[in-house]
C-alpha positions in Angstrom: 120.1 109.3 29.8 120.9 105.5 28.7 120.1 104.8 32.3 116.9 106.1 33.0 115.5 104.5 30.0 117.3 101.6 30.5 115.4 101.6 34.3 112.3 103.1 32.3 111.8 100.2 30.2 112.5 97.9 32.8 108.8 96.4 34.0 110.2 95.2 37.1 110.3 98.8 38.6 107.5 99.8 37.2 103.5 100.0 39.4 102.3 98.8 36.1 104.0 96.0 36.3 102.9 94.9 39.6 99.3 95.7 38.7 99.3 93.7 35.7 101.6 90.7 37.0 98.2 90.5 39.7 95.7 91.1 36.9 97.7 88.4 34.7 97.2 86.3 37.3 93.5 86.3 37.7 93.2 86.2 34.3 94.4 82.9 34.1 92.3 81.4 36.8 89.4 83.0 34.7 89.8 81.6 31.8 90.6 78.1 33.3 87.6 78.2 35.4 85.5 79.5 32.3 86.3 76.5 30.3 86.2 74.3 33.1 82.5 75.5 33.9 81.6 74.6 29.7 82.6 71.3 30.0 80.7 70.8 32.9 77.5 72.2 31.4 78.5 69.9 28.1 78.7 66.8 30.3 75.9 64.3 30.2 76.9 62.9 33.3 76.4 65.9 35.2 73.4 66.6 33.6 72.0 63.2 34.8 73.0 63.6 38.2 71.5 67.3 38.5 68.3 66.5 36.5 67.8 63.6 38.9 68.6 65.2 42.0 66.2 67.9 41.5 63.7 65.7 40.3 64.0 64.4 43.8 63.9 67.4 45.4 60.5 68.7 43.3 58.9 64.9 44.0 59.6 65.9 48.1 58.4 69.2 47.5 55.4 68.1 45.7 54.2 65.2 47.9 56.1 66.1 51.2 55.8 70.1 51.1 52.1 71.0 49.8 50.8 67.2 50.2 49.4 66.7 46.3 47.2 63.4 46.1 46.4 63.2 49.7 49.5 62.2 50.7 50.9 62.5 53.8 52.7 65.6 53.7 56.2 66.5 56.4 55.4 67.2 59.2 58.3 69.6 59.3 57.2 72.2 56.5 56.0 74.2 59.9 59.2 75.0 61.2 60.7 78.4 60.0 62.9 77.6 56.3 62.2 73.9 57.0 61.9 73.6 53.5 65.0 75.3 52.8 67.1 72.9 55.3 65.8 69.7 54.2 66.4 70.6 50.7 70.0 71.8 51.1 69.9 68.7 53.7 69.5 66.2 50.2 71.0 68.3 47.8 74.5 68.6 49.7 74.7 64.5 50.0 73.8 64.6 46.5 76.0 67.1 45.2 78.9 65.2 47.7 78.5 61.9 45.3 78.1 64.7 41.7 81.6 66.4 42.7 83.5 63.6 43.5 83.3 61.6 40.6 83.8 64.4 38.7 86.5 65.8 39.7 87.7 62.4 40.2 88.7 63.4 36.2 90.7 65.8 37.2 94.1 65.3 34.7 92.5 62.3 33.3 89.8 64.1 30.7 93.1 66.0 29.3 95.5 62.7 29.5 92.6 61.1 27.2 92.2 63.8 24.7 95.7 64.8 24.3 95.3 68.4 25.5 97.5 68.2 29.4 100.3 69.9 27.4 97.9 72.4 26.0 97.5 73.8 29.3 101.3 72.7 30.9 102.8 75.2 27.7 100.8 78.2 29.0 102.5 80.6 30.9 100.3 79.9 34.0 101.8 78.1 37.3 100.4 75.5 38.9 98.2 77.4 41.1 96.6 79.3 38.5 95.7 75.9 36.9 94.2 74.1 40.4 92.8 77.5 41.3 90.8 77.9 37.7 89.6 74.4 37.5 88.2 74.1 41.4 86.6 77.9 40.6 85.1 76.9 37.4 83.7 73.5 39.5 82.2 76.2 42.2 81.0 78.0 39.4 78.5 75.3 38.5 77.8 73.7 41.4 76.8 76.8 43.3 74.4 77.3 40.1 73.0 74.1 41.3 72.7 75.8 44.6 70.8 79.3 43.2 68.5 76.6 41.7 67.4 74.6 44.7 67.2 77.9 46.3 64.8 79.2 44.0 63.0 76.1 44.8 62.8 76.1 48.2 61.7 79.9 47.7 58.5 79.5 45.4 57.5 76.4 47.6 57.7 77.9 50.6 55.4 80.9 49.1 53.2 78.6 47.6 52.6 76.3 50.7 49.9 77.7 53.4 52.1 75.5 56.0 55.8 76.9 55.4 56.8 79.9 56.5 59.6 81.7 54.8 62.7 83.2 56.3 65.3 85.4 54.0 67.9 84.2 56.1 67.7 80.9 55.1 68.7 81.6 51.8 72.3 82.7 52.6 72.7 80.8 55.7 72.0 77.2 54.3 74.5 77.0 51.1 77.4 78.1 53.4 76.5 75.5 56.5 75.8 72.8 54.2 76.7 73.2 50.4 80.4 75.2 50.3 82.4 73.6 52.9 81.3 70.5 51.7 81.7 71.4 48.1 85.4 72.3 48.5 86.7 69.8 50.7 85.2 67.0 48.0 87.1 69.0 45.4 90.2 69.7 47.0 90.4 65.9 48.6 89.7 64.2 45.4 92.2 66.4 43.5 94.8 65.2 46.2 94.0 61.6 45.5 93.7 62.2 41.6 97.2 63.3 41.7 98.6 60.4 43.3 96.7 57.6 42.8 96.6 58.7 38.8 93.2 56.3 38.2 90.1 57.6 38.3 87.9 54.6 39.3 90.2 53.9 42.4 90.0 58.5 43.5 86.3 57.9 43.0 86.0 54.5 45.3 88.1 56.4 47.6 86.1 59.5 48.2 82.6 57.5 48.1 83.8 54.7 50.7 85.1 57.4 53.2 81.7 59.5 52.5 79.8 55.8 53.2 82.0 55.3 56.3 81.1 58.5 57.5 77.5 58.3 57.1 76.6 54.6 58.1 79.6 54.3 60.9 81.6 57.6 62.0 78.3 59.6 62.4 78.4 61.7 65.0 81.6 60.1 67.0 83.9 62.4 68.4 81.4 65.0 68.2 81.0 65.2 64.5 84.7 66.5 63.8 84.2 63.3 60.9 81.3 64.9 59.5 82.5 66.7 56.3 79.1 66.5 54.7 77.2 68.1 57.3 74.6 65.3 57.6 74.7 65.3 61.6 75.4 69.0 62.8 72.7 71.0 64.1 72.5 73.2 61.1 68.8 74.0 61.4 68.0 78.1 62.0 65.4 79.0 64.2 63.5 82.6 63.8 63.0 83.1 67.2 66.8 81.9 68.5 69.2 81.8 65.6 71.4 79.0 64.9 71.3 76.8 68.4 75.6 76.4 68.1 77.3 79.0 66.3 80.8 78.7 67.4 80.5 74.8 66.8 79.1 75.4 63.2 82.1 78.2 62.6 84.4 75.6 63.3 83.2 72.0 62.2 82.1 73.7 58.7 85.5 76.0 59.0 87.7 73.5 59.3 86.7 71.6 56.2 86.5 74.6 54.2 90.1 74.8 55.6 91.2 71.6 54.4 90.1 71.6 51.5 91.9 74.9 50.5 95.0 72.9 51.9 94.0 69.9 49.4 93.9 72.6 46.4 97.2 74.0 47.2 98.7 71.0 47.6 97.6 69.4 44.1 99.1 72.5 42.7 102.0 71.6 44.4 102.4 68.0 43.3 100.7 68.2 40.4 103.3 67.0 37.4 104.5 69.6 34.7 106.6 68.9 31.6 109.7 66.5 31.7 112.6 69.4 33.2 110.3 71.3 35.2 111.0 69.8 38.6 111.0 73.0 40.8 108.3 73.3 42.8 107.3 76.1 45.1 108.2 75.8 48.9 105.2 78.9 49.7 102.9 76.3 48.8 103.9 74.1 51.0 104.3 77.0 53.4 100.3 77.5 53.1 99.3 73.9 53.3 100.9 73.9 56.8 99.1 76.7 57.8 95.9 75.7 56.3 96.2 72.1 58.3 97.4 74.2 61.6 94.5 76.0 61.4 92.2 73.2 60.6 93.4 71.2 63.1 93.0 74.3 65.3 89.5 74.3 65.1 89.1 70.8 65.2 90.9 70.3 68.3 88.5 72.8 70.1 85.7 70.9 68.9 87.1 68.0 70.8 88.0 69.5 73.4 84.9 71.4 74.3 83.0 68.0 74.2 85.5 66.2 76.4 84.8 69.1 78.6 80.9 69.0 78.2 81.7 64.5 78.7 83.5 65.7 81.8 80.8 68.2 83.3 77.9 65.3 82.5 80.2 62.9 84.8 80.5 65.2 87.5 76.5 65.6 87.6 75.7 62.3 87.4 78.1 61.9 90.6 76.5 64.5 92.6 73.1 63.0 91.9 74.2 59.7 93.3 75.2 61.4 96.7 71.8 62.7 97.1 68.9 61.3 99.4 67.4 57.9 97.8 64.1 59.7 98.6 63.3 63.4 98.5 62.6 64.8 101.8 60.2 68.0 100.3 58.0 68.1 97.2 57.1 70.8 94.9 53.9 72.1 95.4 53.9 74.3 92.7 56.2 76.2 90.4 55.7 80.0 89.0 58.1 81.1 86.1 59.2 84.9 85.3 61.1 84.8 81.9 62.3 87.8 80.5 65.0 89.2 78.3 67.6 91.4 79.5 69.5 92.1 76.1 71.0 89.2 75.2 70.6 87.5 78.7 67.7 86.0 80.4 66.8 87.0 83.4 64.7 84.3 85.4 62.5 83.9 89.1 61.3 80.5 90.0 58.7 81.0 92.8 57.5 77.9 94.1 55.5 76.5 97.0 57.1 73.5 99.0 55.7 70.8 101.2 58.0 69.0 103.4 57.9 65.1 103.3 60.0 64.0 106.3 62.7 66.1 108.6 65.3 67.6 106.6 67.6 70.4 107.2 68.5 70.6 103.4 66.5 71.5 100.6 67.6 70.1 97.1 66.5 71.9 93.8 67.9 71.0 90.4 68.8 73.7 87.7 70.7 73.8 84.4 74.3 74.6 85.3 74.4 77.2 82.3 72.5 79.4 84.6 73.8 81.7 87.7 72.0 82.3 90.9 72.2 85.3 92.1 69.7 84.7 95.3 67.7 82.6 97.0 64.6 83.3 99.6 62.5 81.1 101.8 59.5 82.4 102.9 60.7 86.3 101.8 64.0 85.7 103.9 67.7 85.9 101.9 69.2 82.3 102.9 72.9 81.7 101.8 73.0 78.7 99.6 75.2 76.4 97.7 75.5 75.5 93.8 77.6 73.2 92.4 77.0 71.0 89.1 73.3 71.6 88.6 72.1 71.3 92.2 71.6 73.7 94.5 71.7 73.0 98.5 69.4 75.8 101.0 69.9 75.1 104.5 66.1 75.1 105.4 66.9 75.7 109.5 67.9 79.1 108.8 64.1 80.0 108.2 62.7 82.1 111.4 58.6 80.6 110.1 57.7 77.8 109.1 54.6 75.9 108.2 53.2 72.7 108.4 51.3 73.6 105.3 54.5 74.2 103.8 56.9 77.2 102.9 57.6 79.4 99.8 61.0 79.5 97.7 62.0 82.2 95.1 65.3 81.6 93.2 66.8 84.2 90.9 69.1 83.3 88.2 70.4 84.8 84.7 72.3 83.4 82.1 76.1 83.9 82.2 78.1 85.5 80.1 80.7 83.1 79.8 79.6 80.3 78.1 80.2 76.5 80.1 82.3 73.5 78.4 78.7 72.2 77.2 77.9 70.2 73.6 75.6 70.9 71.5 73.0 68.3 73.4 73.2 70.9 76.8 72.3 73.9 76.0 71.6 77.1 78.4 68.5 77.8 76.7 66.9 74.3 78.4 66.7 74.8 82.0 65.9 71.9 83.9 
């Protein structure tokens, strides 16, 4: 009987146990982040910044958007949620420069009021700490977000140029805004910890966010770009996003690495003098974090080496074709239509012949496959290889002086082509 209420009262065996050992630990983060998200709202420095960023953002709206005083307004309030990109577009560089200067006070706001050991006496590890300060961070600055939102939204409405799209709501703070947001956080928390001086974290972060936007750009197909200032972000009504898989991983990856710059404050970060152990699943979880971040940015490169690659190889067959064209195009008749998610396309066109040639040339996006080709109503066998397709024209039992007619039948492939972002099926040539 001593037993069984010796194994009773023991919490370790217990479901309760488990269940509040997980709520415990959520409570933690919650009350971290709560305070954390007060001092923010108490700080005039990020009031400043946010009054003045919006004021920035209601002067472009004002002027730019609806075109008060006569001025000349954007010309790309037409597009579908253009006024929710370009505001996201200035808000997210904005909100970069915000975020990393404060949390570029990471440990130093408690080292100067006296309060570190405050938190480092709690019964809370140092996840719970890192984890309830970045959540507290998101918690405001995604407030931020709601607001320029809500921005956007009534000018869009009240403009008789914009057009609004819901999904431009949800789609531009997590292209733009969150990766962004949590890779500034997590990378200035990483340099916080072991630079230990604030002014040198903040010159830091800044100088690598100026050396990606005035000089890294859009090299090595924007893997550099944590801010999101050169990806093709922009969401089309009729098409969607023009490169989701690149978007997935360029804004994944940060995201990625800046989870991996969390844990691993939480696992340098110092506690009290004796409390040297420090937990090796942290570490465990960086490595995945930056294996799967490098993952994603290693397709990224790859896929444009391969897109770099399949340019070359175009450019090469173009050289080994005639100087001049031996047939013209007379004219050109385009059937377009949708087949699902396909497109399903017939190019009739009317040649003239220039000079003697056996070979017709025709150009077409490689993205595209043929699935026949006719002269004058006859099936011809043809060749197509890197954009250019070859029709042996001796083949054709009539021909014309006046010239002879050419159907060509392609649809788009399912499997998508090594291309970039700047070669897209959608563009046929």
């Amino acid at each position: 009987m001593n037993s069984d209420l010796k194994n009773n009262s023991n919490p370790a065996f217990s479901d309760e146990s488990l269940l509040s050992r997980f709520s415990s630990f959520f409570y933690y983060i919650s009350k971290v982040g709560q305070y954390e998200a007060r001092i923010l709202w108490r700080s005039w420095l990020f009031r400043i910044f946010s009054l003045l960023i919006l004021a920035i953002l209601v002067l472009f709206d004002v002027f730019g958007v609806l075109g008060i005083a006569e001025s000349e307004a954007w010309s790309g309030r037409y597009m579908r949620g253009g006024v929710f990109y370009m505001d996201f577009y200035l808000f997210t560089v904005a909100q970069v420069v915000i975020a990393a200067f404060l949390s570029a006070d990471f440990l130093g706001r408690e080292r100067k009021m006296d309060t570190t050991e405050v938190f480092y006496t709690r019964p809370m590890s140092n996840v719970q700490y890192v984890l309830g300060k970045t959540w507290g961070a998101l918690m405001v600055f995604m407030g931020l977000n709601m607001v320029v939102a809500l921005l956007a939204m009534v000018v869009t409405l009240i403009s008789p140029d914009a057009v609004f799209v819901w999904q431009a709501i949800f789609i531009y703070p997590f292209i733009f805004s969150l990766p962004s947001l949590v890779f500034i956080l997590g990378f200035s928390f990483v340099l916080m910890v072991l630079v230990r001086n604030q002014a040198v974290t903040f010159v830091l972060v800044l100088g690598f966010g100026g050396m990606v936007l005035f000089y890294l750009g859009n090299m090595h197909w924007g893997v550099w770009d944590f801010i999101g200032f050169f990806i093709p972000g922009y969401y089309s009504g009729f098409s969607g996003l023009s490169n989701t898989e690149y978007l997935l991983f360029q804004r994944g990856g940060y995201f990625l690495l800046g989870l991996m710059g969390i844990l691993l404050t939480a696992f340098c970060l110092p506690r009290l003098p004796g409390t040297r152990r420090r937990s090796g699943t942290l570490l465990l979880f960086c490595v995945i974090l930056l294996s799967g971040a490098a993952f994603l940015f290693f397709n990224i490169v790859s896929k444009g080496i391969d897109g770099q690659q399949l340019r070359e190889r175009i450019r090469r067959t173009d050289k080994l074709l005639p100087a001049l064209p031996a047939y013209s195009v007379d004219s050109c008749y385009l059937r377009v239509h949708h087949n699902g998610n396909n497109l399903v396309s017939e190019a009739h066109l009317f040649i003239k012949e220039k000079s003697t040639s056996d070979t017709l040339f025709l150009h077409l996006n490689p993205g595209f496959d043929i699935s026949s080709v006719t002269l004058n109503n006859q099936q011809v066998p043809f060749t197509f290889s890197e954009g250019i397709i070859s029709v042996a024209t001796s083949l054709m039992y009539e021909k014309d002086v006046s010239g002879f007619s050419c159907s060509v039948f392609y649809t788009d492939i399912l499997i998508r082509r090594p291309f970039t972002r700047n070669l897209k099926k959608r563009e046929s040539l």
